[in-house]
C-alpha positions in Angstrom: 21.6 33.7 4.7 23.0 31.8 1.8 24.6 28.6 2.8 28.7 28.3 1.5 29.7 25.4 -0.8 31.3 24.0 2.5 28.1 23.3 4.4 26.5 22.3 0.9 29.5 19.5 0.9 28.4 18.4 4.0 24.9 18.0 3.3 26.1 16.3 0.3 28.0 14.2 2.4 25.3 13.3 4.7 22.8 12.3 2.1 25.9 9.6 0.7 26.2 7.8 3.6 22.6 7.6 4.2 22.7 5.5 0.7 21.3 8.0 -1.9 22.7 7.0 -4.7 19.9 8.3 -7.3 21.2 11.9 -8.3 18.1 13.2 -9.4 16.7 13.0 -6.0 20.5 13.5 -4.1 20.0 17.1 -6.2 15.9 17.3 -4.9 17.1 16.4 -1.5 20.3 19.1 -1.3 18.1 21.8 -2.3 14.9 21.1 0.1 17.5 20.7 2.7 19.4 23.6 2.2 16.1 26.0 2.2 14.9 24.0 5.3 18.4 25.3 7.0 19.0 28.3 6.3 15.5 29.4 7.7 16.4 27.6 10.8 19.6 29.3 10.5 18.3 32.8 10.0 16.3 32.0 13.3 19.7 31.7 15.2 20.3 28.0 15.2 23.8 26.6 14.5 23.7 25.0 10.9 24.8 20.9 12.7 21.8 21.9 14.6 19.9 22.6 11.9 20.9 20.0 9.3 20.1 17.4 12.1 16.7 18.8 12.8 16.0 19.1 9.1 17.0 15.5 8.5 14.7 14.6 11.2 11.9 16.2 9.6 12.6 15.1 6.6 13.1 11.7 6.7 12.1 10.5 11.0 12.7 6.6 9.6 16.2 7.8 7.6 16.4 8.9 4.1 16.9 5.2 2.8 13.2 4.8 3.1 12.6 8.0 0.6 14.6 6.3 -2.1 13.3 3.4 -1.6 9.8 4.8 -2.0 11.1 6.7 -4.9 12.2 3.4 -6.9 9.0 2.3 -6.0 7.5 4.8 -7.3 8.9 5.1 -10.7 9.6 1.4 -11.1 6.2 0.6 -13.9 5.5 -2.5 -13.2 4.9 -1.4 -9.4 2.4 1.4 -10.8 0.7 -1.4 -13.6 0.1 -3.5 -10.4 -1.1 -1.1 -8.2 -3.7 0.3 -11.0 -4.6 -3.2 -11.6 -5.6 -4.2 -8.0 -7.2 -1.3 -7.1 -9.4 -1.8 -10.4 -9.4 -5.4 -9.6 -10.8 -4.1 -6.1 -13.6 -1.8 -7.6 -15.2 -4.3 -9.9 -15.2 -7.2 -7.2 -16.7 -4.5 -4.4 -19.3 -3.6 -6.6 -19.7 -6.6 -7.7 -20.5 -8.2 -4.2 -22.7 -4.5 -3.6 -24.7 -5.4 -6.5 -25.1 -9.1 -5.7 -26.1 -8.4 -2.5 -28.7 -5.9 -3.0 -30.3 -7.6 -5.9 -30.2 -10.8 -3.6 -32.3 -8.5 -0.8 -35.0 -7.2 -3.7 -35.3 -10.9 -4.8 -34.2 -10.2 -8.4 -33.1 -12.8 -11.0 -29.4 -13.5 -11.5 -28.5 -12.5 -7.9 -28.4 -16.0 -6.5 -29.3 -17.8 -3.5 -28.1 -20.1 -1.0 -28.1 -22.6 -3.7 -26.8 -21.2 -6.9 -23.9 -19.0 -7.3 -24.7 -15.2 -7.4 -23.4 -12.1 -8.7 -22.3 -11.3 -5.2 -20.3 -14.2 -4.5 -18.3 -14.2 -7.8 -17.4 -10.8 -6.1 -16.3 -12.1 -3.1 -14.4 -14.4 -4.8 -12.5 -12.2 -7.0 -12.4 -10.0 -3.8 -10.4 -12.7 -1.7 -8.6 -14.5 -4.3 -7.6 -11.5 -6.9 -7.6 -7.8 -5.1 -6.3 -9.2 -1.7 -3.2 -11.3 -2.9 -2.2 -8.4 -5.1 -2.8 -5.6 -2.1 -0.4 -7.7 0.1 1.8 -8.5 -2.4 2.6 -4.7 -3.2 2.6 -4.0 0.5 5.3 -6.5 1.2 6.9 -5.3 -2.2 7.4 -1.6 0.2 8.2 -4.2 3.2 11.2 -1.7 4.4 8.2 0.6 5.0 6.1 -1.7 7.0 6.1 -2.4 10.7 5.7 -6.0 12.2 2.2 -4.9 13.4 1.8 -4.4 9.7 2.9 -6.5 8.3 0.7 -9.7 10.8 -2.5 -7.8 10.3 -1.7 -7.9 6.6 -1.1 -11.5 7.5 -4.0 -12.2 9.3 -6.3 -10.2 7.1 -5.3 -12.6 4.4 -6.1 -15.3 6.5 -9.3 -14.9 7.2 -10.4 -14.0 3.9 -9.1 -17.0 2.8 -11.0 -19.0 5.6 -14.3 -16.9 5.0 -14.1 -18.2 1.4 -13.9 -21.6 2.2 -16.7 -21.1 4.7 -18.8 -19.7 2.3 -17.9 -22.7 -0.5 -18.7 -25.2 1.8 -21.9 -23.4 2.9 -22.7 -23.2 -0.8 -22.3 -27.3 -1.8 -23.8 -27.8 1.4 -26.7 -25.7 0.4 -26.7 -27.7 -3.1 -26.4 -31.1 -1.7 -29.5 -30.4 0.5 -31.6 -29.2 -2.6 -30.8 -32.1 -4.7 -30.1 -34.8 -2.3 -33.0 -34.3 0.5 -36.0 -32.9 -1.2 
């Protein structure tokens, strides 16, 4: 069954006051929608029925959220930033992996309890770099996120930011020991 320009109005209706105002995905959306109904139609539902099911499916939090993902998306700052943390992430991961595993094998460079090591310029990077910018461009999508989300984004900030300043203190600590009370 083909759907008449009547029931393609409505669609079109329903997708306005949802609050999609970006034509190039109004257009995307019309035409998933449409297919979507007239199979349900075909299978003897009544096309409200079907549109309301297919909306549903589409889009259980409301289409709002799929054009804001879409400007999100396309917007290149939003895609430079997320390239750059997740690099930002790599490099400080393997950084702490390398640190840490030269620290076990007792090579040079890795570092001990009194000098700074590979793996804790890592863990640095890790906390004050790739974390910052992961919550950052989670709270950017912050429509997206729930509350439970958002607090363990919250709290996982938190306590990387306390494990760092555990670790510093353990570190000049360490230092003041080695100089001061040998």
């Amino acid at each position: 069954m083909t759907l008449s320009e009547a029931q393609i109005n409505i669609i079109r209706q329903e997708l306005e006051l949802n609050g999609i105002t970006i034509s190039s995905l109004k257009d995307d959306l019309i035409d998933h929608l449409c297919c979507d109904i007239e199979q349900k139609v075909d299978n003897g539902k009544d096309f409200m029925a079907a549109l309301d099911e297919s909306l549903r499916e589409l889009a259980p939090r409301g289409l709002h959220g799929i054009q804001h993902e879409t400007i999100l998306l396309l917007n290149p700052k939003m895609i430079l930033m997320k390239k750059l943390t997740y690099v930002i992430g790599l490099i400080s991961s393997m950084m702490m992996a390398i640190g840490w595993i030269m620290s076990l094998l007792n090579l040079p460079g890795a570092g001990n309890l009194a000098t700074w090591g590979l793996g804790t310029y890592g863990f640095m990077s890790f906390v004050l770099l790739f974390l910052p910018l992961f919550a950052f461009s989670k709270f950017k999508a912050g429509d997206q996120l729930a509350s439970y989300e958002k607090n363990r984004l919250r709290t996982g900030l938190l306590s990387g930011f306390l494990t760092l300043i555990g670790v510093t203190f353990n570190r000049y600590y360490a230092i003041d020991r080695l100089i001061f009370h040998n």
